[in-house]
C-alpha positions as CSV (number, residue, x, y, z in Angstrom):
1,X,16.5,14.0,-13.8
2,X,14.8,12.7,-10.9
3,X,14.1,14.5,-7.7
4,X,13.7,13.2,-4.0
5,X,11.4,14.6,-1.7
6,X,11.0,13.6,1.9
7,X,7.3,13.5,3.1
8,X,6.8,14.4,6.6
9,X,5.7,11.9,8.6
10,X,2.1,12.8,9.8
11,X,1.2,14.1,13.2
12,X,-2.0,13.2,15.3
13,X,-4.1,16.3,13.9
14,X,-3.1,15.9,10.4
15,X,-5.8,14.5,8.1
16,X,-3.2,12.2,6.8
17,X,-2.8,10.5,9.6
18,X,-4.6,7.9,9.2
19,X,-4.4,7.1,5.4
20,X,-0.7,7.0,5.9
21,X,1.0,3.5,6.0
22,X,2.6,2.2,8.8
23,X,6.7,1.5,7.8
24,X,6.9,-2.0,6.7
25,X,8.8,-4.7,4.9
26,X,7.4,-7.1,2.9
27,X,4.9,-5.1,0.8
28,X,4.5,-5.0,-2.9
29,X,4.1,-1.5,-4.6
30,X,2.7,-1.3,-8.5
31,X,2.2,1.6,-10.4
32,X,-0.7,2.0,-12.5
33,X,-2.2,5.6,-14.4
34,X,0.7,7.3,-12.7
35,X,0.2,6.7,-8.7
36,X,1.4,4.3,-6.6
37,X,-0.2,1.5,-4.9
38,X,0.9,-0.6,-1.9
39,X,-0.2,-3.7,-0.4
40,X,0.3,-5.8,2.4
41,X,3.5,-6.0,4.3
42,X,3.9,-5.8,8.4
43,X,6.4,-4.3,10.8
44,X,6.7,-5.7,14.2
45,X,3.1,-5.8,14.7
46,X,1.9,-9.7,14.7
47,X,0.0,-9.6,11.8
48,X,0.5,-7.9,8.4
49,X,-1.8,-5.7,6.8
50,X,-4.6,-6.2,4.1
51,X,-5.2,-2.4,3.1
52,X,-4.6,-1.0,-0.1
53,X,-2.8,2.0,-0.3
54,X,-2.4,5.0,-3.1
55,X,0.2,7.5,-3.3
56,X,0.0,10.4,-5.4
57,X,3.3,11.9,-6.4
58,X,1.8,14.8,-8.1
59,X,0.0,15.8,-4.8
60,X,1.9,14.2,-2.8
61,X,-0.5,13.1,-0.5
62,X,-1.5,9.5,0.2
63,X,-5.1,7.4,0.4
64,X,-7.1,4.6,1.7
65,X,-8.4,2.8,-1.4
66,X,-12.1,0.9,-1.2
67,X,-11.6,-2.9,-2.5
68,X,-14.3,-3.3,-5.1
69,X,-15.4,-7.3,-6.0
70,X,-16.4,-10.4,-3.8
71,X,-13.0,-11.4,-2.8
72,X,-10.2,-9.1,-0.3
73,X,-6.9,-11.2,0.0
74,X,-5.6,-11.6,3.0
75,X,-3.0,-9.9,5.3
76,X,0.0,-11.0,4.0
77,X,4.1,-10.3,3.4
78,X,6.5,-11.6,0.8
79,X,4.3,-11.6,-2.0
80,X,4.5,-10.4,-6.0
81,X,1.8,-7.9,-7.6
82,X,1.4,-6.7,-10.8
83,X,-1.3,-4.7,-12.5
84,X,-3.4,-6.3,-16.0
85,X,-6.1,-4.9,-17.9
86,X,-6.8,-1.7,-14.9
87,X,-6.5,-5.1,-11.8
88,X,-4.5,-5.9,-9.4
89,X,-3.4,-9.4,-8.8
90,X,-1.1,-10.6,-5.8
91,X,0.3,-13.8,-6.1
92,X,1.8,-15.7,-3.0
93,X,3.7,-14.5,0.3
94,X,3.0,-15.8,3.5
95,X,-0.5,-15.2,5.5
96,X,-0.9,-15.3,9.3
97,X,-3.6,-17.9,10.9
């Protein structure tokens, strides 16, 4: 049986304020060792968004995750992820120059 929860959204004071991602379309979201993780995406700001994003259902509580390796992709929307061997790959969508 599943169960649905609705997280409140966060307020100014809140420490999860700012690890909380904005509402968007366009994102991908994989899960790997039972969290969630969201990338990319926009809402009707100009450019989408290049941070990486974890959500923990256990605690319910969401993170900013550090990009470890010599390459960040770019801001993008309408792109495909997937998670191999513990990494995350993005493949396509379109980028704002």
């Amino acid at each position: 049986t599943l169960k649905w929860y609705l997280l409140p959204k966060p307020q100014l004071d809140d420490s999860q304020y700012n690890v909380t991602p904005f509402s968007r379309y366009g994102h991908t979201v994989v899960v790997y060792k039972r969290k969630f993780y969201l990338w990319g995406g926009r809402n009707d700001r100009p450019v989408p968004c290049n941070r990486l994003f974890c959500f923990d259902p256990k605690s319910r509580q969401w993170s900013l995750v550090s990009i470890v390796g010599d390459f960040v992709p770019s801001p993008r929307d309408g792109h495909s992820a997937c998670v191999i061997n513990d990494r995350m790959y993005i493949f396509g969508g379109f980028e704002d120059h």
